[in-house]
RODRENNU-156666 format. One line per 2 residues: their letters; for each residue x, z, y of N, C-alpha, C, CB. Coordinates in pm, whole numbers, padded with zeros to 5 digits, always signed. Atoms other than C-alpha are relative to their C-alpha. Glycine has a CB too. Example, Ala and Ser with C-alpha at 12.3 -4.5 7.8 and 13.67 -1.06 7.14 Angstrom:
BEGIN
as> +00089/+00000/-00119/+01230/+00780/-00450/+00090/+00000/+00120/-00099/+00125/+00003 ~ -00082/-00006/-00119/+01367/+00714/-00106/-00077/+00073/+00109/+00041/-00142/+00046
This chain:
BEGIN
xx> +00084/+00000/-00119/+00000/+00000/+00000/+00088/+00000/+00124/-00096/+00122/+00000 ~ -00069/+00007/-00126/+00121/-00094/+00338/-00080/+00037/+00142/+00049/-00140/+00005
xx> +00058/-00058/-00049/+00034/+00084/+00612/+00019/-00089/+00168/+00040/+00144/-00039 ~ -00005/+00106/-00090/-00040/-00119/+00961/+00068/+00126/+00134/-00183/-00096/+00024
xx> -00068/-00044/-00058/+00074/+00174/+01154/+00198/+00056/-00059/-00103/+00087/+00037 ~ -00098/-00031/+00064/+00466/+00192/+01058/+00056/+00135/-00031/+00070/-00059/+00046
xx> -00005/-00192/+00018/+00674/+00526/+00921/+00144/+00001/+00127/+00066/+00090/-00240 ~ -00116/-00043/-00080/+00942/+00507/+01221/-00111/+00010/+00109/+00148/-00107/+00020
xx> +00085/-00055/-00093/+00618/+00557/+01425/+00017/+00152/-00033/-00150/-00058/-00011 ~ +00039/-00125/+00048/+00559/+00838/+01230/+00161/+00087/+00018/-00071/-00018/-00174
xx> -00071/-00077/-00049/+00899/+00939/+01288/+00062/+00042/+00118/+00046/-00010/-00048 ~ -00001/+00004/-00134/+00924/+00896/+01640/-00097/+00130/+00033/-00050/-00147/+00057
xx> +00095/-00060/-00034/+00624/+01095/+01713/+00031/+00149/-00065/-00124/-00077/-00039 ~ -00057/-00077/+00056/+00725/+01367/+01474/+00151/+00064/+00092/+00012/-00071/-00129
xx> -00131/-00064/-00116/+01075/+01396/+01691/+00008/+00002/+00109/+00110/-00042/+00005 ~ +00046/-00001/-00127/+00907/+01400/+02009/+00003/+00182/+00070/-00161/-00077/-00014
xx> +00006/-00157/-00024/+00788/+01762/+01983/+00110/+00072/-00038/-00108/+00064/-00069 ~ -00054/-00043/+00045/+01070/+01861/+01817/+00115/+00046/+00039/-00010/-00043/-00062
xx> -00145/-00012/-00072/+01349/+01760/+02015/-00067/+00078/+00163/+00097/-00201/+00023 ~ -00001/-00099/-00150/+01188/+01878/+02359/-00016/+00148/-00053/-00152/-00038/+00124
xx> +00079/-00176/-00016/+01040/+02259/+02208/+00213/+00036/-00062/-00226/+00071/-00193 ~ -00155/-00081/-00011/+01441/+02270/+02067/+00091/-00035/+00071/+00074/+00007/-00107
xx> -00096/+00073/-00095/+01569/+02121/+02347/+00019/+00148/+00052/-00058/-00140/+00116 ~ -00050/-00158/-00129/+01449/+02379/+02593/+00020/+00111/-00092/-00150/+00072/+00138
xx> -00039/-00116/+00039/+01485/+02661/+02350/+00150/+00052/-00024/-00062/+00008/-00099 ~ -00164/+00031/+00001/+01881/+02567/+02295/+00015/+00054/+00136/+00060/-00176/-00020
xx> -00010/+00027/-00134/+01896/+02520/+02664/-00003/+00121/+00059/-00097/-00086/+00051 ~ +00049/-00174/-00039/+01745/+02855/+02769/+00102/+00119/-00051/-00161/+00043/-00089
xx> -00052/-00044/+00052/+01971/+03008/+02531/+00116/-00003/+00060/-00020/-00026/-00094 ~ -00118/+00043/-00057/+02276/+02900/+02693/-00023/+00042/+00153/+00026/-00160/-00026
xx> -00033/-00041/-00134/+02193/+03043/+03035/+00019/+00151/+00058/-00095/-00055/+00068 ~ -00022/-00160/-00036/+02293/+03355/+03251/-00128/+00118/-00100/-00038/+00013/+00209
xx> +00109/-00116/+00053/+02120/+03677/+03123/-00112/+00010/+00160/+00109/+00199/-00048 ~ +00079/-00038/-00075/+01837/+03730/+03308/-00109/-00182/+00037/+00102/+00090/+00130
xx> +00078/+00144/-00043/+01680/+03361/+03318/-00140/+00030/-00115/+00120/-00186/-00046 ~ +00163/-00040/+00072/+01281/+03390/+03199/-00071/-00134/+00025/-00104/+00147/+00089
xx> +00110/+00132/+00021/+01113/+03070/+03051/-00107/-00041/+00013/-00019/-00033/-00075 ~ +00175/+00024/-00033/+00777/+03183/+03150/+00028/-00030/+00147/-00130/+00157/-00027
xx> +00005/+00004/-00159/+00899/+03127/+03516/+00081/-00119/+00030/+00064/+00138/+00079 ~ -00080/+00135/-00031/+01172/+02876/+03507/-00046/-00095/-00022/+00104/-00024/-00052
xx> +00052/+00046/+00103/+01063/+02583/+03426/+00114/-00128/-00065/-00150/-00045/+00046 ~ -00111/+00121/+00098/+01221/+02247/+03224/+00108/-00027/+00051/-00047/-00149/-00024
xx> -00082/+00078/-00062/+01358/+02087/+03474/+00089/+00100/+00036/-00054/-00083/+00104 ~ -00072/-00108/-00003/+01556/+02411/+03566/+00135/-00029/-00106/-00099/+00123/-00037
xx> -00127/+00026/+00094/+01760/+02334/+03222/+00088/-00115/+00018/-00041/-00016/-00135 ~ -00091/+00076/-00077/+01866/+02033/+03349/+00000/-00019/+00105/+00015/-00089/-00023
xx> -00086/+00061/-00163/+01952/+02056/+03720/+00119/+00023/-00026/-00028/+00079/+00161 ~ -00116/+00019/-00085/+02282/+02012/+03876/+00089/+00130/-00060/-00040/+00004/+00180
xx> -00045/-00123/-00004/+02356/+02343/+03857/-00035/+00070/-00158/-00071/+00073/+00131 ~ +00043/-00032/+00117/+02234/+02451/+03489/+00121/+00028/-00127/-00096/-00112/-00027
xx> -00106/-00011/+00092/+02460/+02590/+03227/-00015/-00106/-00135/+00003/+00156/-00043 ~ +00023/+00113/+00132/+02524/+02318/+02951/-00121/-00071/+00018/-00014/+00070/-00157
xx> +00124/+00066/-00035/+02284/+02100/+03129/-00036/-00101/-00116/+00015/-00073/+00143 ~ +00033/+00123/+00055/+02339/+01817/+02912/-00102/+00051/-00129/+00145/-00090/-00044
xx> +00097/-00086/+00149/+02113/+02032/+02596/-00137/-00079/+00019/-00041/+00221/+00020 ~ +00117/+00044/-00050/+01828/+01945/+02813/-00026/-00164/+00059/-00020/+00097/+00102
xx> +00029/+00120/-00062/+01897/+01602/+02988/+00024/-00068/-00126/+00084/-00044/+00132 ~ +00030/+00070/+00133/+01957/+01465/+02584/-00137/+00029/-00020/+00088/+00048/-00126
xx> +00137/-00021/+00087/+01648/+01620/+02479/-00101/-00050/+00074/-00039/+00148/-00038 ~ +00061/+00108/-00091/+01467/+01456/+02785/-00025/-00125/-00032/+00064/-00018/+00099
xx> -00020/+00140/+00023/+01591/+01127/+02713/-00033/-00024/-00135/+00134/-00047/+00030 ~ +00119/+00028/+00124/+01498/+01135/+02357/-00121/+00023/+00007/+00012/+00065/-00109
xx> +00114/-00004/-00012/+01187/+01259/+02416/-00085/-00148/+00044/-00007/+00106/+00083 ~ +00031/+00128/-00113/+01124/+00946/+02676/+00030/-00081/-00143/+00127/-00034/+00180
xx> -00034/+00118/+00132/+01305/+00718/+02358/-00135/+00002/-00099/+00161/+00055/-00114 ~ +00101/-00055/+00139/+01012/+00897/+02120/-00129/-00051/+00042/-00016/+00188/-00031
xx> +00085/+00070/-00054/+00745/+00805/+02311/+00000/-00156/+00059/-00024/+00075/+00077 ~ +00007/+00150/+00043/+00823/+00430/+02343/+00018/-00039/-00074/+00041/-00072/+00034
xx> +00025/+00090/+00222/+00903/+00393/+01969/-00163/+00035/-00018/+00128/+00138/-00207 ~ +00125/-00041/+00077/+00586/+00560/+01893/-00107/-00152/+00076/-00062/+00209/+00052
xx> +00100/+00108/-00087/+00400/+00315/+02195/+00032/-00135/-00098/+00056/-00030/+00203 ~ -00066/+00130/+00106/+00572/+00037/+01967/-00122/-00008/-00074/+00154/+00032/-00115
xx> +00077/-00036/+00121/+00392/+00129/+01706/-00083/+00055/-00072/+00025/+00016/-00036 ~ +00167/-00118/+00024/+00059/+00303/+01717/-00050/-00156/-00008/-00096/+00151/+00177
xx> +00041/+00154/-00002/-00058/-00061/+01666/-00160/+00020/-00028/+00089/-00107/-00134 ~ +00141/-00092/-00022/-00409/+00103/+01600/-00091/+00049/+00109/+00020/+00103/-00039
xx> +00039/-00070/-00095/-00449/+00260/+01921/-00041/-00175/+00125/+00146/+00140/+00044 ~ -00018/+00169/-00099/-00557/-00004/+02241/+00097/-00014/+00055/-00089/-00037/+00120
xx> -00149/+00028/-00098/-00271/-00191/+02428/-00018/+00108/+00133/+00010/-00200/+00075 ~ -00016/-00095/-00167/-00378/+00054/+02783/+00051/+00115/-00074/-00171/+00048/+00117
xx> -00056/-00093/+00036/-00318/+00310/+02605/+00172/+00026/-00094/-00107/+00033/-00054 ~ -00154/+00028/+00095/-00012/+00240/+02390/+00119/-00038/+00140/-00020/-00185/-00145
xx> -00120/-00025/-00151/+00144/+00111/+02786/-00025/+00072/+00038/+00024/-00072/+00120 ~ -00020/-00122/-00074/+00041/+00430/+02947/+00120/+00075/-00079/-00143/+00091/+00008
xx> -00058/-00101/+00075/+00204/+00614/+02641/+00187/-00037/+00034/-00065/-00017/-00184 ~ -00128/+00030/-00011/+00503/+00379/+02674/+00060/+00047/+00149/+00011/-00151/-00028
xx> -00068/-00023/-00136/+00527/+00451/+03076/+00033/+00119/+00025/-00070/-00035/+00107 ~ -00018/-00167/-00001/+00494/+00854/+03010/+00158/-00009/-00059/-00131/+00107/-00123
xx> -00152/-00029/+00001/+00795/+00793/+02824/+00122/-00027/+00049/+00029/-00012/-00073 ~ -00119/+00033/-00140/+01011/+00612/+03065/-00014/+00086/+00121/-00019/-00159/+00072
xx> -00002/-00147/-00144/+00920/+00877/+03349/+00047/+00114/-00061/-00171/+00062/+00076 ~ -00065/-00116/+00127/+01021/+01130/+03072/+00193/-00051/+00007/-00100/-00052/-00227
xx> -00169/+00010/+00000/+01392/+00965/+03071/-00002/-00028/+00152/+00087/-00139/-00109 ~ -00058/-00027/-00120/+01372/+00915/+03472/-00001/+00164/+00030/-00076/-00084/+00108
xx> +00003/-00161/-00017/+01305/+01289/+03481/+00137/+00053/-00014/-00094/+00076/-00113 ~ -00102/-00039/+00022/+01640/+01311/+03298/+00091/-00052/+00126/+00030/-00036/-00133
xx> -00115/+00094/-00088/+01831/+01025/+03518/+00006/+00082/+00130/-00050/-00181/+00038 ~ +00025/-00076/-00114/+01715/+01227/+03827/-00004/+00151/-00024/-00122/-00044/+00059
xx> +00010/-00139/+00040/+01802/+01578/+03769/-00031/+00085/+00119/+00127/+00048/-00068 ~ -00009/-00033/-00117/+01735/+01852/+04020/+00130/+00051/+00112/-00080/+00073/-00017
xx> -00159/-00019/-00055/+02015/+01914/+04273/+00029/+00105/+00018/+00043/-00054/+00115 ~ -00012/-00136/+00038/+02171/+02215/+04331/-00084/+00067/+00139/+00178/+00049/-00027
xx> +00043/-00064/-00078/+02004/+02252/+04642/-00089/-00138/+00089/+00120/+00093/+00064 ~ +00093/+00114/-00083/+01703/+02062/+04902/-00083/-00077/-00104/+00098/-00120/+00090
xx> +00138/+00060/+00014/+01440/+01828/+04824/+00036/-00120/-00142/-00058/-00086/+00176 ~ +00015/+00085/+00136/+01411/+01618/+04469/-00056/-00126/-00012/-00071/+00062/-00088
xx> +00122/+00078/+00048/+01196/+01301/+04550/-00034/-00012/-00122/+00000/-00115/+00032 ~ -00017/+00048/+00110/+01276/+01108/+04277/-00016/+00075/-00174/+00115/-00042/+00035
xx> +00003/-00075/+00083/+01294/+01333/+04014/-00167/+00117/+00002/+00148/+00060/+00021 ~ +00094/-00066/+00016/+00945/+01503/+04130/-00117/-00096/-00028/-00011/+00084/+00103
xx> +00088/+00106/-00002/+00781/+01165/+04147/+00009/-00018/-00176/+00054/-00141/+00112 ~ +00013/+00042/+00161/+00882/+01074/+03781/-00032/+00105/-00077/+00127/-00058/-00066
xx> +00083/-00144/+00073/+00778/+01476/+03620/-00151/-00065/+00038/+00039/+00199/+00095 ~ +00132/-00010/-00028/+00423/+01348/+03819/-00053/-00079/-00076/-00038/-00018/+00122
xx> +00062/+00140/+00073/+00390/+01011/+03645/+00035/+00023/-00149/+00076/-00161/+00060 ~ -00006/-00057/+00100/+00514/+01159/+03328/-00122/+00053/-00078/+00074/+00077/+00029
xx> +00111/-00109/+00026/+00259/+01440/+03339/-00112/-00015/-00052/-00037/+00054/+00095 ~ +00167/+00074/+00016/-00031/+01221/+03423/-00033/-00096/-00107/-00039/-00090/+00128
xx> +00008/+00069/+00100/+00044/+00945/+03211/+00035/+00060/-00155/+00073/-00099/+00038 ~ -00005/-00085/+00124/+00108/+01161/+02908/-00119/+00048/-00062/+00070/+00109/+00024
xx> +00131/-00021/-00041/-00217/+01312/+02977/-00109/-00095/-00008/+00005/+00032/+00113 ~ +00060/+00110/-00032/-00420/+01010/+03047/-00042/-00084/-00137/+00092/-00073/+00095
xx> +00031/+00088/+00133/-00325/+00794/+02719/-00090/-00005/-00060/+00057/+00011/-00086 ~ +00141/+00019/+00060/-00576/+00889/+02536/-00112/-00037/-00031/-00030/+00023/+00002
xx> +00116/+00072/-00041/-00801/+00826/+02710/-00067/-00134/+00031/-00011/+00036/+00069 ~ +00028/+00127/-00005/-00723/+00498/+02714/+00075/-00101/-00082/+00008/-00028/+00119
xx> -00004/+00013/+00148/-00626/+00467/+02341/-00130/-00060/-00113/+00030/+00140/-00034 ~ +00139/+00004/+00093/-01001/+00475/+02208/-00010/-00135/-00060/-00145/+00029/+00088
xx> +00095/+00072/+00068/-01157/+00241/+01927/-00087/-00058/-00024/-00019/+00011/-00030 ~ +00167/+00041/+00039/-01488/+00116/+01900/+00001/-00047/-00142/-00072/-00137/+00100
xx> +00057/+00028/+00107/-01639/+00099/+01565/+00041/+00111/-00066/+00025/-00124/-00056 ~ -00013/-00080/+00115/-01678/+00268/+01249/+00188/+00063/-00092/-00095/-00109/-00097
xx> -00089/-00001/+00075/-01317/+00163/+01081/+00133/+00061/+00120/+00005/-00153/-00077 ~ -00080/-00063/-00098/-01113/+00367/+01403/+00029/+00094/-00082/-00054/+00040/+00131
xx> -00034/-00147/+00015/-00894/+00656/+01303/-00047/+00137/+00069/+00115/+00001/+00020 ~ +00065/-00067/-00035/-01031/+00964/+01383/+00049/+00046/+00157/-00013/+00082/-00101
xx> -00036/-00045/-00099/-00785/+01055/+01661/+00022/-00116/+00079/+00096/+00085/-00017 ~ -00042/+00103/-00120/-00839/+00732/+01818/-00165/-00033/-00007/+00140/-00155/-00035
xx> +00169/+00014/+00018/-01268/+00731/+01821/+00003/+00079/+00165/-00104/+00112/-00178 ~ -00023/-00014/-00154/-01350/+00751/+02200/-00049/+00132/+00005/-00079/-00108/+00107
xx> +00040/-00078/-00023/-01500/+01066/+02154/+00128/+00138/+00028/-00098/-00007/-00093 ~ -00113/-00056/+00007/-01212/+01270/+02055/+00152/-00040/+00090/+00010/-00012/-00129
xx> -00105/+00011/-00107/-00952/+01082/+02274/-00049/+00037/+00115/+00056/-00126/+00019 ~ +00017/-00074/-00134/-01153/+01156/+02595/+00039/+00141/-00027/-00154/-00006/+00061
xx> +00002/-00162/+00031/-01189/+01524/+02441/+00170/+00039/+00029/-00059/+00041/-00196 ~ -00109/-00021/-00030/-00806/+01501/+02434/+00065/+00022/+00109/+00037/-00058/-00036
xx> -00055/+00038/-00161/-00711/+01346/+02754/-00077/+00118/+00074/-00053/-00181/+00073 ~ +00064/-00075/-00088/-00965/+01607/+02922/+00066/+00158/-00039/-00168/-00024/-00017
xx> -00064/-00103/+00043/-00792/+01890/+02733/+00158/+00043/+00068/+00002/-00028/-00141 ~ -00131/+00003/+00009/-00433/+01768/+02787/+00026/-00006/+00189/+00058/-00144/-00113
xx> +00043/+00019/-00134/-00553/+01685/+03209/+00000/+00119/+00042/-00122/-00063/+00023 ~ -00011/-00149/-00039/-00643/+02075/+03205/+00117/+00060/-00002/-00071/+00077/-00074
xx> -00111/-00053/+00052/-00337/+02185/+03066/+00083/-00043/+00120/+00042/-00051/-00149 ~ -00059/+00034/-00137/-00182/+01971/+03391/-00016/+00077/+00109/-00040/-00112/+00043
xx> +00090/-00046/-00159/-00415/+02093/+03642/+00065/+00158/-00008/-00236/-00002/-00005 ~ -00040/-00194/+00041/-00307/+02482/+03516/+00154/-00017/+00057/+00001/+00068/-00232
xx> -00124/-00005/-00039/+00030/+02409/+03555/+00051/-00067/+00216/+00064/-00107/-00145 ~ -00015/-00001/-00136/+00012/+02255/+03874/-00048/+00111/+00097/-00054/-00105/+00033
xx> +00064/-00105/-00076/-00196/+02527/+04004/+00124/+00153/-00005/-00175/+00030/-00086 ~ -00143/-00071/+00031/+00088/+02754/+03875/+00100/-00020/+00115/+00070/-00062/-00137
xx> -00087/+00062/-00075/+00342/+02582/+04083/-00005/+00032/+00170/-00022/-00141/-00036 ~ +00056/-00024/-00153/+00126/+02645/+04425/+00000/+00182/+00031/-00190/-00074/+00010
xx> -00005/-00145/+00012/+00087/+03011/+04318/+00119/+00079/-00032/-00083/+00033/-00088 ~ -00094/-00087/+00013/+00397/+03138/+04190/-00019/+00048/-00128/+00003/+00094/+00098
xx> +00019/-00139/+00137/+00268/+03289/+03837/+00125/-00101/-00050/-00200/+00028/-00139 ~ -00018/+00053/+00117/+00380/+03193/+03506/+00064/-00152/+00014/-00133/+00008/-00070
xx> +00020/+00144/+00046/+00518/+02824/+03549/+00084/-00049/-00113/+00024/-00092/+00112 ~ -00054/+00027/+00109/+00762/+02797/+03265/-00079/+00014/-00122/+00101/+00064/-00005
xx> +00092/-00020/+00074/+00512/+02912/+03069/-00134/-00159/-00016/-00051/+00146/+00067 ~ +00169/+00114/-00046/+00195/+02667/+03184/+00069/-00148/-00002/-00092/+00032/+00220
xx> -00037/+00156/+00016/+00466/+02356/+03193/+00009/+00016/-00112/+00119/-00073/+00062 ~ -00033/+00009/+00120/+00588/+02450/+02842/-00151/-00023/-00072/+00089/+00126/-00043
xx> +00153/-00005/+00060/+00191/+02469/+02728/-00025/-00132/-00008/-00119/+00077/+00088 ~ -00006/+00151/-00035/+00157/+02102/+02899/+00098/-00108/-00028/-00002/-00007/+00118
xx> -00103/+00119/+00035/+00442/+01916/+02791/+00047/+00003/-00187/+00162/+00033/+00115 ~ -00015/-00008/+00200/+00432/+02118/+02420/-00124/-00118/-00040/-00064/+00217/-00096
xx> +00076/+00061/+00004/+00103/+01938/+02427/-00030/-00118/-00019/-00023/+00021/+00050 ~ +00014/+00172/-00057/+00116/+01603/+02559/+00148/-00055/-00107/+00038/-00029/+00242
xx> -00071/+00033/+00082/+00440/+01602/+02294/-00057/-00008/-00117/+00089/+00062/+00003 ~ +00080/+00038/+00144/+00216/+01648/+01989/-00092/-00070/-00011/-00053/+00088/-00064
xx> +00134/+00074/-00001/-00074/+01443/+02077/+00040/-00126/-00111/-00048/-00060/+00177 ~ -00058/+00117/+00053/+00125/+01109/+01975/-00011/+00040/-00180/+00174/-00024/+00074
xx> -00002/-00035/+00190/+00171/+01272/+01591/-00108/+00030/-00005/+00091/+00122/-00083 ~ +00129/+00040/+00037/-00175/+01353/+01575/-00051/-00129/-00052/-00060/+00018/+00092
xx> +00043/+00124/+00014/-00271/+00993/+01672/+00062/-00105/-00106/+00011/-00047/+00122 ~ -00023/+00037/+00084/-00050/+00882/+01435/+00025/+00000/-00199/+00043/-00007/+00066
xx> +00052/-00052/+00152/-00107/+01087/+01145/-00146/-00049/-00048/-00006/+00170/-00002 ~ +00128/+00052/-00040/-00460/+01005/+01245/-00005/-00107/-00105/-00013/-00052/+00159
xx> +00019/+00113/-00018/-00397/+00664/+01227/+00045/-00093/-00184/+00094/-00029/+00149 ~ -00058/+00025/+00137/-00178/+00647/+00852/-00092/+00079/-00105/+00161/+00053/-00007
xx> +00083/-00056/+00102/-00434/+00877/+00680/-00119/-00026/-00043/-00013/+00095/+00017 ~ +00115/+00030/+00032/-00725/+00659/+00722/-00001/-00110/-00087/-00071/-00016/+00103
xx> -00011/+00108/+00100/-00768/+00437/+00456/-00057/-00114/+00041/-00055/+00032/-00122 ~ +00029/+00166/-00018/-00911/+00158/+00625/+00112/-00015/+00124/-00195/-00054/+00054
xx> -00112/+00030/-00109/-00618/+00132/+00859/+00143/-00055/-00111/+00041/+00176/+00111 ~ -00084/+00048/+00118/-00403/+00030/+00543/-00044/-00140/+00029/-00033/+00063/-00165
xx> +00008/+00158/-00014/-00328/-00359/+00546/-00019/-00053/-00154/+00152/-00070/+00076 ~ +00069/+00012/+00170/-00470/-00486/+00190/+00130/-00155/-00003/-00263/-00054/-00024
């Protein structure tokens, strides 16, 4: 049996979450005493200034790599959604290319975390199926449900950001997130038996 979604999807998507949740956990590990992940947030591991930055600006850039293999190859999902997924992950490696500096204003690097965020978020929603023979995590019901889930999870963190709480926390929630969606959709997508190529 040959499966129309491929298994280097499946392994893309699979090393998406994997490499960012042990990116930053490496990363974090490696800095002064006294640094707190519910407050710092990602981009923190790789600025300018960051101990063993590079932990984090690799695990960035794979991440960004993981999400355009996977866009490759969700061949299941619709083309808007498969290029949003692919553009989340190129703002995912400008995030890296643009690190923060050690000091003053970031455009570049705040513009590509935004288009990241959103488009990470978003896909989903514009992934959906029509008909019966759709994988389950690609049936418009459940991808809006997603995208509106994974949108909140944004909105929290941005609201974070204006306030001061928790934001290492509320980005890590939103970006653990919007990293597993893709393996869903593609576990989704290899476990349905009419998505097999006869």
């Amino acid at each position: 049996m040959r499966w129309s979604t491929p298994w280097w999807a499946l392994l893309s998507s699979a090393a998406a979450p994997a490499v960012l949740i042990g990116g930053w956990t490496l990363a974090a590990q490696r800095q002064p005493e006294g640094y707190d992940s519910t407050v710092a947030t990602i981009s923190s591991l790789a600025a300018q200034d960051a101990t063993d930055r590079w932990l984090m600006t690799v695990a960035l850039l794979g991440v960004g790599v993981c999400h355009g293999v996977t866009a490759l190859g969700l061949s299941r999902a619709a083309p808007a959604g498969r290029v949003v997924l692919g553009l989340g992950g190129l703002a995912t490696v400008l995030v890296a290319v643009f690190p923060l500096p050690v000091a003053g204003a970031a455009p570049a690097h705040t513009v590509a975390a935004a288009v990241a965020f959103v488009a990470l978020a978003v896909w989903p929603a514009l992934a959906w199926r029509r008909g019966g023979h759709s994988p389950a995590a690609l049936r418009p019901v459940v991808s809006v449900a997603a995208a509106v889930a994974l949108l909140g999870l944004v909105a929290w963190f941005g609201g974070t950001l204006g306030s001061g709480g928790r934001v290492g926390l509320t980005e890590r929630l939103a970006a653990g997130a919007q990293a597993c969606w893709p393996l869903v959709a593609v576990l989704s997508s290899r476990s349905d038996p009419h998505c097999a190529a006869r």
